[in-house]
N, C-alpha and C positions, 0 to 999 in steps of 0.2 A: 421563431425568434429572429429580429434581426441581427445584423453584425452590429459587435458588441460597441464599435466604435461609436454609435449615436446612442450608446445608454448611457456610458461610461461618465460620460461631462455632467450628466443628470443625476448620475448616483454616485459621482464620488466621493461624496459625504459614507455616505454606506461603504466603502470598499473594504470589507475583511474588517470591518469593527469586533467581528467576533466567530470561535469554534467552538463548539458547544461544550463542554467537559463534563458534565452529570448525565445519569442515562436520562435520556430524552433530550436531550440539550435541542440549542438552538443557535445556528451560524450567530445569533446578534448577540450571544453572551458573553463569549472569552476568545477574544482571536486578534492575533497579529499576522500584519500583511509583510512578509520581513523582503519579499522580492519583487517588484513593478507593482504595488499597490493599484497604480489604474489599469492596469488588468483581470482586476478582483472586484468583481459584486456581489451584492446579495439581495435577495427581493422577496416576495411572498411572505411576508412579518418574518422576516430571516428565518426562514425554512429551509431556503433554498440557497446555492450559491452557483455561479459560473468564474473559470478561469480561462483566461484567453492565451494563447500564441497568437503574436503579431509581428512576431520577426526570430531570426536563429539567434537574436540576442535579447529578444524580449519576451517572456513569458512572464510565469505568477507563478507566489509561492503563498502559503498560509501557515503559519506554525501553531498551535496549543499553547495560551502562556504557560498553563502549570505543566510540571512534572510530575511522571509518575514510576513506580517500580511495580508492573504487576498488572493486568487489566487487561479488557477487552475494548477493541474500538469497531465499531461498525460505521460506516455510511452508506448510500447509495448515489451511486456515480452513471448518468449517461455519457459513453466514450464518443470522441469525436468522428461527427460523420462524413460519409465519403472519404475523399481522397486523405489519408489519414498520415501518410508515408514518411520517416524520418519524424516523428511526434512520438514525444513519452508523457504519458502521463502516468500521475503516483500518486501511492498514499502507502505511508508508511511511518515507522515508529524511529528512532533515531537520537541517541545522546551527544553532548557535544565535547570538544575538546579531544585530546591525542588517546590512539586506541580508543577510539569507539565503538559501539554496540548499534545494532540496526539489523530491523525486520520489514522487507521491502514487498510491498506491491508494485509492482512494475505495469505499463500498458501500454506495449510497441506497436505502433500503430500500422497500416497496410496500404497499399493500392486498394484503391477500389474495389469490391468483389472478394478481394484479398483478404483472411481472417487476421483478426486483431495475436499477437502472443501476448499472454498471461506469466508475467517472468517475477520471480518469487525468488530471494536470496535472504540471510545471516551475517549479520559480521557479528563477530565478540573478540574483544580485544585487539580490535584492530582490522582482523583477518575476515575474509568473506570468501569467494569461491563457491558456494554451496549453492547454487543455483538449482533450482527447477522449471521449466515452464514446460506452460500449457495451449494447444488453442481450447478455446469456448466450445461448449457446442451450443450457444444462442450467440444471436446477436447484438453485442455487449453495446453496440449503439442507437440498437432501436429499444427507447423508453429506461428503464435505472433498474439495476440489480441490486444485491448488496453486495460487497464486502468486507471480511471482517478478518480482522486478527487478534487474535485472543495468546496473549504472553503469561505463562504461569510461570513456577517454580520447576514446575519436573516438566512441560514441553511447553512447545508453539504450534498453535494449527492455522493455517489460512483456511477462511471455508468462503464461498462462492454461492450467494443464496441460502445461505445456511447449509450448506453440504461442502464436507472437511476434502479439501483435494490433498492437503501437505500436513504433516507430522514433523518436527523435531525435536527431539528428546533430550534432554539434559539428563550426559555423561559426562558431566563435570566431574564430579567427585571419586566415580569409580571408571575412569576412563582416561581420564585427561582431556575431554574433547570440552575446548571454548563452548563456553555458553553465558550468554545476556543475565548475569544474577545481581548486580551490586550497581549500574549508571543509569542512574534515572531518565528518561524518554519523554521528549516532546512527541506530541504527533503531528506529520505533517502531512498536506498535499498540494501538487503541484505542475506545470504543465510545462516544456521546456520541448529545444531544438537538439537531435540525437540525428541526424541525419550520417554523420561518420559510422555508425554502428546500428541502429537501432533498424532497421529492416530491410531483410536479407542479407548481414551483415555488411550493411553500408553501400549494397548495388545500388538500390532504390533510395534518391534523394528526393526531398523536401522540394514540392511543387508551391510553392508563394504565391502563384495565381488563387488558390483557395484558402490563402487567410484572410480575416485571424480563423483559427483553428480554437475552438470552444469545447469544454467538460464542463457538465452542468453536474450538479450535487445537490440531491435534496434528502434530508434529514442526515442528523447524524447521534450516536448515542455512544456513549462513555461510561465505561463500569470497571473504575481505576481508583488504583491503591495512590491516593495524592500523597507527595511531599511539599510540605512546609517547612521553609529557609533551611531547606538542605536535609531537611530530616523525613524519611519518608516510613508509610506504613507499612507494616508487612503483618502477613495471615489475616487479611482481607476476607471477606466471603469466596465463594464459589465463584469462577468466572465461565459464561456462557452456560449458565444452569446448570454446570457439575464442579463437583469437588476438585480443587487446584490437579491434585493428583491421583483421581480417581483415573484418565487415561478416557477413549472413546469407547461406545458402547459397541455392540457385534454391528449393528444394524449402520452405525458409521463407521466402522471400519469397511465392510463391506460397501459403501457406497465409497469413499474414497479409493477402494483397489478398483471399483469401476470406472473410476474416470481417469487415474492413474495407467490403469490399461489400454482406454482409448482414445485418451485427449494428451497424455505428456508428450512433450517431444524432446524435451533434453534430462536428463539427470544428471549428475555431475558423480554421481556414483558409481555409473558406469564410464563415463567417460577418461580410457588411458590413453589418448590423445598425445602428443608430444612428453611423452613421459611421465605425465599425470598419475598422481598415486591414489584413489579414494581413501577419505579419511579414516579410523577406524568404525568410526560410528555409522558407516555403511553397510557392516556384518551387524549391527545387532536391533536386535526390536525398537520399531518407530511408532508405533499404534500406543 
């Protein structure tokens, strides 16, 4: 493909007309471009999409118009390649207004050679901290993977190709610990300038000789509890083929302590760091 700049003027009729919201969706049916629109295409009968970086103050965003409480989102994203250094790109679930709710996919990008971090966080009510990240063990820029997030009532799992790397559990009721239950969620994705922080915590700046920097996306699928004018559904079917609170099976749980074991690099539950306290939902069962 080339740089995005000679498409962009030919397709900006198409820029983010649509994100798909039924399962099977499709980029051309439901989407708003709420961040640099000419940064934002879609092609392939809206199959497909690309988001561009072309400056530390221009990137692209794409939102969901509807809202939902509840549901699984999947896409498949090729991460940007080569020199990737100071680039986030995202996809993640997010409500609006004071104390918000958000379940993040994160995609800190690298030097050269250098692996992508895989950075996964929570807010509810306001609060976040909960971090985990991962490296890959493929390479998240050669050709699309999936990723998905699947938000219930009793957890959250991020899974990576269909295999659960993260667990979190809703100890709301008997615990006290924030959890996403009541603010409806766009979903969003997006590609943006992090160079202050985002690889190796801000040594390795944002090289501008190789932009724009490009995240291609193709398909995407939605199997979500919609709300209409403020009113949303709940006890939904099953999300991700199992019962809201049925929990993971042996066979996925054991593949998440697999990669848990050899791919995390941070958890935020071990981390007592300048006085850092893990919350209490770090002593108790996540599976």
């Amino acid at each position: 493909m080339g740089k995005p700049g000679a498409l962009i003027p030919v397709l900006a009729l198409l820029a983010c007309l649509a994100f798909g919201l039924v399962s099977g969706g499709n980029f051309n049916d439901d989407c708003e471009a709420t961040w640099e629109p000419q940064n934002c295409w879609v092609y392939d009968a809206g199959n497909s999409l690309s988001l561009a970086l072309v400056s530390n103050s221009s990137g692209s965003m794409i939102r969901s118009k509807r809202q939902f409480i509840y549901g699984t989102v999947s896409t498949w994203i090729q991460l940007v390649k080569g020199n990737s250094a100071g680039t986030v790109t995202t996809y993640y679930l997010s409500s609006v207004g004071d104390n918000h709710d958000e379940i993040d996919f994160e995609f800190l990008g690298n030097e050269t050679g250098q692996p992508y971090t895989l950075h996964t966080n929570v807010y509810a009510d306001g609060v976040g901290n909960k971090e985990m990240q991962f490296v890959p063990w493929f390479d998240p820029t050669d050709g699309y993977h999936k990723y998905t997030i699947s938000w219930t009532p009793c957890m959250i799992v991020w899974y990576v190709d269909d295999l659960p790397i993260r667990v979190f559990r809703n100890y709301r009721e008997s615990n006290g610990v924030a959890f996403p239950t009541s603010r409806p969620m766009y979903a969003y994705s997006s590609i943006w300038s992090a160079d202050d922080w985002a690889t190796q915590g801000g040594r390795v700046k944002t090289d501008w000789t190789h932009s724009p920097f490009v995240a291609n996306y193709h398909g995407i699928d939605l199997d979500i509890c919609e709300c209409y004018g403020g009113d949303c559904i709940y006890g939904c079917a099953g999300a991700y083929g199992q019962p809201y609170c049925g929990g993971l099976t042996d066979e996925q749980r054991w593949k998440m302590q697999w990669v848990q074991e050899k791919y995390r690099i941070y958890d935020y539950c071990v981390d007592y760091k300048d006085g850092k306290v893990p919350g209490v939902e770090c002593s108790l069962p996540q599976y």
